[in-house]
N, C-alpha and C positions, 0 to 999 in steps of 0.2 A: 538514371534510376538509382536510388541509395541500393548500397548493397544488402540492405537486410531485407528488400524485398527482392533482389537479383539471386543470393544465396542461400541454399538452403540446406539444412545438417542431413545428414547420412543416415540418422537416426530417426527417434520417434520426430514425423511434422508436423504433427499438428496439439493442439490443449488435449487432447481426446486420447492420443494415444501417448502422451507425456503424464497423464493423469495413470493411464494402463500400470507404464513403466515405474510407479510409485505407491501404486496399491496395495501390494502386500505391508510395504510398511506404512503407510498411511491407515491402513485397516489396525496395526498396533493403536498407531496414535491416538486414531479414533478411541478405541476401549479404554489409551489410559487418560487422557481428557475427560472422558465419562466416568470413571472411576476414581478421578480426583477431582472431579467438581462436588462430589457428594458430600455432603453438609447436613448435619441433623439441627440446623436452621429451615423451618420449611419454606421461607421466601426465596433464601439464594438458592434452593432446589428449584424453584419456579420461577423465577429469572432465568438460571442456566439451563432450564430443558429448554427455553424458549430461544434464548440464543445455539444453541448446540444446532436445535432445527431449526435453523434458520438458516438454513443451506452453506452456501459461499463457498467458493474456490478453495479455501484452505492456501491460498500461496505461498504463506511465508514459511507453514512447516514443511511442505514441502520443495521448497527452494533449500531447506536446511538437508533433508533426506537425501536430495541429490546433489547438493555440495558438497556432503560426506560422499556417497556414494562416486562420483566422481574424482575424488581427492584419493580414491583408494581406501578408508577406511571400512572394516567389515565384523566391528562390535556392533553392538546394540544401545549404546546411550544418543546414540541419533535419534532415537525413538521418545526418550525423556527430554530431553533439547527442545526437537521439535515440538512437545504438548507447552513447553514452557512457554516459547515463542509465540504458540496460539495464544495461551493465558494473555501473555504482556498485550495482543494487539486485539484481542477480544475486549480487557480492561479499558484501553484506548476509546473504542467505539463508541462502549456505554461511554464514556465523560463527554463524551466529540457530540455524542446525539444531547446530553444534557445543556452545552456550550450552545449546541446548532439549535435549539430548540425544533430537534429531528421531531417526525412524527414514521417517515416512512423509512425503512434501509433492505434492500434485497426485498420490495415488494410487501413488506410485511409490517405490519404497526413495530413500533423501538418501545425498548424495555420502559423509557421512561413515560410517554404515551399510554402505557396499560398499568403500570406502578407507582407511576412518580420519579419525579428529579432525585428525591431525599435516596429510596431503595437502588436509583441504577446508580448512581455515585459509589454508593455504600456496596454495592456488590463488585464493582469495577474494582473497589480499594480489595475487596475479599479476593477478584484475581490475583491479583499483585501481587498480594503476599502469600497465593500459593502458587503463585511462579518460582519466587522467590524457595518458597519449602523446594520445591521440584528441583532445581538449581542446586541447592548447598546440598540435595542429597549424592551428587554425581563426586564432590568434594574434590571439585579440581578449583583454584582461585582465580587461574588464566579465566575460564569460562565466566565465573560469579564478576571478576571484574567487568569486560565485556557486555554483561549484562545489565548492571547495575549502571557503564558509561551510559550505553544505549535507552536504559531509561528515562536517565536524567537525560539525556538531548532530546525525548521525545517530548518531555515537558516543557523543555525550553520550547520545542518548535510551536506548542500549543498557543502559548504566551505572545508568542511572537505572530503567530499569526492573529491574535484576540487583540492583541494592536494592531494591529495591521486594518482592521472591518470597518468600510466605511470610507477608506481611503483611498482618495482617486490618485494619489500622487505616489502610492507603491508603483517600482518603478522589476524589473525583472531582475536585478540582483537582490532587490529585498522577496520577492516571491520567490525565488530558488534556496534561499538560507530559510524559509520557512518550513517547502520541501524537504529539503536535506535534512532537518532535524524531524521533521512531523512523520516522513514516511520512509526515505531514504534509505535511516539510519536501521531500523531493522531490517530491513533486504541485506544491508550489508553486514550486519550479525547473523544472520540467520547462517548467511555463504560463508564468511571468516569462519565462523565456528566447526563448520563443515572441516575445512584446510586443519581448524587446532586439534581436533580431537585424531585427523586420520597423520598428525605429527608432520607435516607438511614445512619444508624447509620456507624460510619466508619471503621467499619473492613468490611462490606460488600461496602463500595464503594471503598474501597483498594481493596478488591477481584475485583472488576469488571474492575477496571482498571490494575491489574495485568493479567488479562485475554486479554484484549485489547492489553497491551504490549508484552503479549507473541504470541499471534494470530500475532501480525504486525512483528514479529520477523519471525516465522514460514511461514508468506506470502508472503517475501521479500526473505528470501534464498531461499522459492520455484519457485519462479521467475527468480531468478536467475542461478536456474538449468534449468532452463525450456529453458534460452536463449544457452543453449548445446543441448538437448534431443530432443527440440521439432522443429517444421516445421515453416514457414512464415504463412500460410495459414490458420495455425493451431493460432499459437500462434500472432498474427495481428502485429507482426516488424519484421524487418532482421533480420537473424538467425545471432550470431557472432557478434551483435551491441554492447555487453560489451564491449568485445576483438579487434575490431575496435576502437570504443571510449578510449581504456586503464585501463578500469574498473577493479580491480584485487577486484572479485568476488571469495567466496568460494571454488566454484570448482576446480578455475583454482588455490588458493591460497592454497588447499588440495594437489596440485596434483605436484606443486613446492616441496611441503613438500617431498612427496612421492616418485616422480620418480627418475630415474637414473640421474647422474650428466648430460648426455648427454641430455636427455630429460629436464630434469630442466634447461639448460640452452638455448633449442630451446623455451619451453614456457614464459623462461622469456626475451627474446629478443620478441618474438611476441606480450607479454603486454608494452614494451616500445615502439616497432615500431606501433603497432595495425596492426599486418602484419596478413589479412585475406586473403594471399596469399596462404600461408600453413593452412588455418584452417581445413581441413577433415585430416591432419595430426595433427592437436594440441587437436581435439576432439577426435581423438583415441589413443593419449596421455595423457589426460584428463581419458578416459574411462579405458584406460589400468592402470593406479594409482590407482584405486576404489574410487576414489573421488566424484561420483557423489551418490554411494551408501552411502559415508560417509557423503555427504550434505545431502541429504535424509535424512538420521538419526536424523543430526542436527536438519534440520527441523521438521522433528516427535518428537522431545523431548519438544520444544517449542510448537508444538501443546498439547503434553499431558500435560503438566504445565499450560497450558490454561483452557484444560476443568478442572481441578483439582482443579483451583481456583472458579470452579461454583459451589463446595458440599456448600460452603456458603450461597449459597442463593435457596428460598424454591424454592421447584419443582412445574414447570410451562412450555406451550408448548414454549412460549420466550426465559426460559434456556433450553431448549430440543432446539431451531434452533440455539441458541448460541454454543451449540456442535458441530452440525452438520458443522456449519461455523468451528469448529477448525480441522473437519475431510477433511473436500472441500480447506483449504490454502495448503492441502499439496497433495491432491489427485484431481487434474484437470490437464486439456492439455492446459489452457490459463489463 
């Protein structure tokens, strides 16, 4: 049995009461997110109320909240950090659904669906560059650097994955550098910056952001299996959206590996057509390879490299929900 489902932290166990553990400051965040999205533009007003309720996990500010808070830090600019980090990966979303030609995300129509391609670009760029404001007002350079690396790698990751659509011969070193830059890379800003701000000698803000990088590792393949296994209702988009979109996603890029020639060559005409014509044939094709157990795996390895990278830093209930987050990227239904 991996050890991330054999062990389990001392602290908060489960999403629920890790979420507990982070509300007070998460309740800042919230107000200053809302108080700096406000724009006397009345579209980006109505675009951002509409993402704001749009529920979601919040994970990456709060993974920043408790990386500070872990690391020992006990100011207050974890609170501006963290709304930053929502900005950059809010901005993200809108382009992602413009790219995906999303219609659904967390259950709910996407900004561009009810506005247009043209306003959810153009409000995404309006994130950005009030991340950006939020950032240089903290007027530290370590941070804005940081910042600014991790933007540009998410770009990159986008690109790289936008070559990638359609191609059956993405092989699992070219899907993990698309990870690593597309989703990765902010888990592990969010936790580093945690370590910079609470002054943190550097083999422990390396630990913290090797835990962030592998957490975003472990939370993206799980994701990604999740768009096979799991339901609409459950999981808040179209079930098949990879495989629609042309996404060649581990599972489907395990199971090319694995299956018969016959079958490897029905999955991979389906990732070049996005034929969710045959998809309850291509998911029991998928399931009949063991691929989804092998993604699993993956993704369990990167959660355990995660919590492994937190014996570095002292024990506190911050690193006790820091685990628990590397046990919940791989064990949820959404």
């Amino acid at each position: 049995m991996s050890s991330v489902a054999a062990a389990k932290p001392q602290g908060p166990r489960d999403f629920a009461s890790v979420q507990a553990l982070a509300r007070p400051d998460m309740e800042a965040v919230d107000q200053l997110i809302r108080t700096r999205l406000a724009s006397d533009v009345v579209l980006i007003n109505q675009i951002s109320a509409h993402i704001v309720g749009g529920g979601g996990k919040r994970l990456r500010p709060m993974l920043h909240l408790l990386a500070a808070r872990a690391a020992g830090y006990a100011g207050k600019d974890h609170v501006q950090l963290a709304a930053t980090i929502e900005f950059i990966h809010t901005a993200t979303l809108l382009h992602d659904d413009v790219v995906d030609e999303s219609d659904l995300r967390r259950g709910r129509r996407t900004a561009n669906a009810l506005w247009g391609n043209a306003a959810s670009v153009l409000v995404g760029d309006f994130l950005y560059s009030r991340s950006f404001q939020l950032m240089v007002e903290l007027e530290r350079m370590r941070v804005m650097q940081i910042l600014a690396d991790t933007t540009n790698a998410i770009a990159e990751g986008e690109v790289l994955q936008l070559l990638n659509i359609g191609n059956a011969d993405v092989d699992e070193a070219a899907y993990l550098r698309v990870i690593e830059r597309k989703t990765a890379v902010l888990f592990g800003a969010a936790t580093r910056l945690g370590a910079v701000l609470a002054g943190l000698p550097p083999a422990q803000e390396e630990a913290l952001f090797r835990y962030g990088m592998d957490l975003g590792h472990a939370f993206q393949i799980a994701d990604d299996l999740l768009d096979y296994v799991s339901d609409a209702d459950t999981l808040g988009k179209n079930i098949g959206d990879d495989l629609a979109e042309g996404k060649p996603t581990l599972p489907l890029i395990y199971a090319i590996e694995r299956s018969s020639p016959e079958q490897a060559a029905s999955l991979r005409r389906a990732l070049e057509s996005g034929g969710l014509d045959s998809l309850d044939n291509i998911v029991a094709a998928i399931r009949d390879s063991g691929a989804l157990e092998r993604t699993r795996d993956r993704a369990l390895a990167y959660a355990d490299s995660a919590r492994a990278s937190l014996s570095l830093l002292p024990p506190s209930t911050a690193r006790d929900a820091l685990e628990t987050l590397a046990l919940y990227s791989v064990d949820r239904s959404h």
